[in-house]
N, C-alpha and C positions, 0 to 999 in steps of 0.2 A: 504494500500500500504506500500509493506516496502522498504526501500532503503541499501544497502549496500554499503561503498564507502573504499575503497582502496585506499591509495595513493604508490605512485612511484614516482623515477624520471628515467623521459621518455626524454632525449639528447634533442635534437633540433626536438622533434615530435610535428607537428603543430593540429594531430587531437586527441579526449581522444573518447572514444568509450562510447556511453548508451547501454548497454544493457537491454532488455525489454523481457521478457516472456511474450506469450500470447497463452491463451486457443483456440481451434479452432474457436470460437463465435466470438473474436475478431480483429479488424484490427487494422493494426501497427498506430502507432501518427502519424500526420501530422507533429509535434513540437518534439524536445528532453523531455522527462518527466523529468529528472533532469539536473538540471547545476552544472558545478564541480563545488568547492568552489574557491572564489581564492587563489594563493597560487604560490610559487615559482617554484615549480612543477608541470608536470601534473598530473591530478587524473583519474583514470579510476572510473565512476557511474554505478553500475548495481542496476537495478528496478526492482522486481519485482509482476508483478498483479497476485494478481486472483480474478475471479470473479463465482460467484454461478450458477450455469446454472443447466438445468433439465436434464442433461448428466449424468451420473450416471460419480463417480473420474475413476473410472477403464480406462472406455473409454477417458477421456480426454487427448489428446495430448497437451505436450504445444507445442508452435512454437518458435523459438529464431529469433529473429529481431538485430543484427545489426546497429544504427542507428548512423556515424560519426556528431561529436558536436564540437566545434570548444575550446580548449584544453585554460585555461586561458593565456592571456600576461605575459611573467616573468617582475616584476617591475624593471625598470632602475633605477641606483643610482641616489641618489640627486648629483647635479652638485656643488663641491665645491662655494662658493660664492666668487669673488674678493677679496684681499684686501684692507685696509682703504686707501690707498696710488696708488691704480689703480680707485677703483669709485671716488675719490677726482678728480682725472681728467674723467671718464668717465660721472660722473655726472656734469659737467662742474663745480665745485669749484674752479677750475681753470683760468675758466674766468676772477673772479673777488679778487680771491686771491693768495698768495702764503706761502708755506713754505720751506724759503730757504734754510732752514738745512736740509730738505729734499729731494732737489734738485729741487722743484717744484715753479717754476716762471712765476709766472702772466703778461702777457704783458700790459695788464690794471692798474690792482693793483686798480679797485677800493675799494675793501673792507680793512680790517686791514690783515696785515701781521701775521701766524700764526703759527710759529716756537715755538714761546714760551706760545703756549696758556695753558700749565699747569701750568704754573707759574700765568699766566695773569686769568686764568678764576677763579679761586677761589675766586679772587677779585672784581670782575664785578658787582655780583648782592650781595650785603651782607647774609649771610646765608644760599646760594642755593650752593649745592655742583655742583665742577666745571662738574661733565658726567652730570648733570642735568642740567646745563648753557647750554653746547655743547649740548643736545639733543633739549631744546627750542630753540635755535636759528637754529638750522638746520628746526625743525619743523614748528614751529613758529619765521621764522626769524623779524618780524616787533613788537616782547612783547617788547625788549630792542636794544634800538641805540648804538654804542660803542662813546661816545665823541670820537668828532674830525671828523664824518660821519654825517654830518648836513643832516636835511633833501631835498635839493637840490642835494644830491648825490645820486646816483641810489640806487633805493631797492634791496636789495637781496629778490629772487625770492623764493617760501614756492617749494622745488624741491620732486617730487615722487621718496620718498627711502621707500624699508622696514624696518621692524622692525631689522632683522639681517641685512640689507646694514647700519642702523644707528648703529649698534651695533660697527661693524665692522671701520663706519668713526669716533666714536666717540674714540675708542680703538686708531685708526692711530694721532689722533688732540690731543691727550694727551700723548702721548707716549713721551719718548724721541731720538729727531731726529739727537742725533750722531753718 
């Protein structure tokens, strides 16, 4: 069997066409023989068979079959991701903290206040740098307590961010908030 495949771009066409030859002996697929590849476009696939028969070539008619297949999805853009200063409140960081240089004020306040955590975090844990402080404690909030956050004061909670949504709160927590 060989395959030939063509590409094109085919507007807003939702079907890509298989083409199939086939020798009188045979019936059309019940299935498409090939799927386009994916791709941002449509592809047109034509296939063609042959098969051996005791027909002598002279006489063999092919037959052309037609068969609509369903043309791939064009891929949608990734969707920007928030920034550090919109998931800070969508992820509820906000609950329990604030950065007031940011404009962002905790009605609780029960965690530490965090305007100046590039200043502060470097210092916290001796020789862990401070994106690597801010990424454990986001992660791993409960490796290190800040004195002054006894344990009688609520945990901060281990919150499901990803890897870029931590990227992104760790870039906003360090930044400078003037």
């Amino acid at each position: 069997m060989r395959s030939v495949v063509a590409s094109g771009v085919v507007g807003l066409a939702l079907l890509a066409l298989t083409v199939v030859v086939l020798t009188p002996t045979q019936t059309p697929p019940s299935a498409p023989v090939a799927a386009a590849p994916p791709a941002p476009t449509a592809t047109l696939v034509a296939t063609v068979r042959a098969t051996a028969t005791a027909v002598p070539p002279a006489t063999q008619v092919p037959t052309l079959v037609l068969m609509p297949t369903l043309a791939p999805e064009p891929v949608a853009p990734v969707a920007a991701l928030p920034d550090g200063k919109t998931l800070f409140q969508r992820k509820g960081c906000i609950g329990c903290h604030s950065v007031n240089a940011a404009g962002l004020k905790s009605e609780v306040n029960a965690g530490p206040e965090l305007s100046a955590l590039a200043q502060i975090a470097p210092l916290r844990r001796p020789g862990m740098p401070a994106d690597a402080y801010v990424r454990e404690s986001i992660r791993l909030p409960q490796a290190f307590r800040v004195p002054g956050f006894s344990a009688s004061s609520l945990e901060m909670p281990t919150l499901p961010v990803s890897d870029a949504e931590l990227d992104a709160l760790v870039t906003f927590l360090l930044s400078d908030h003037r």
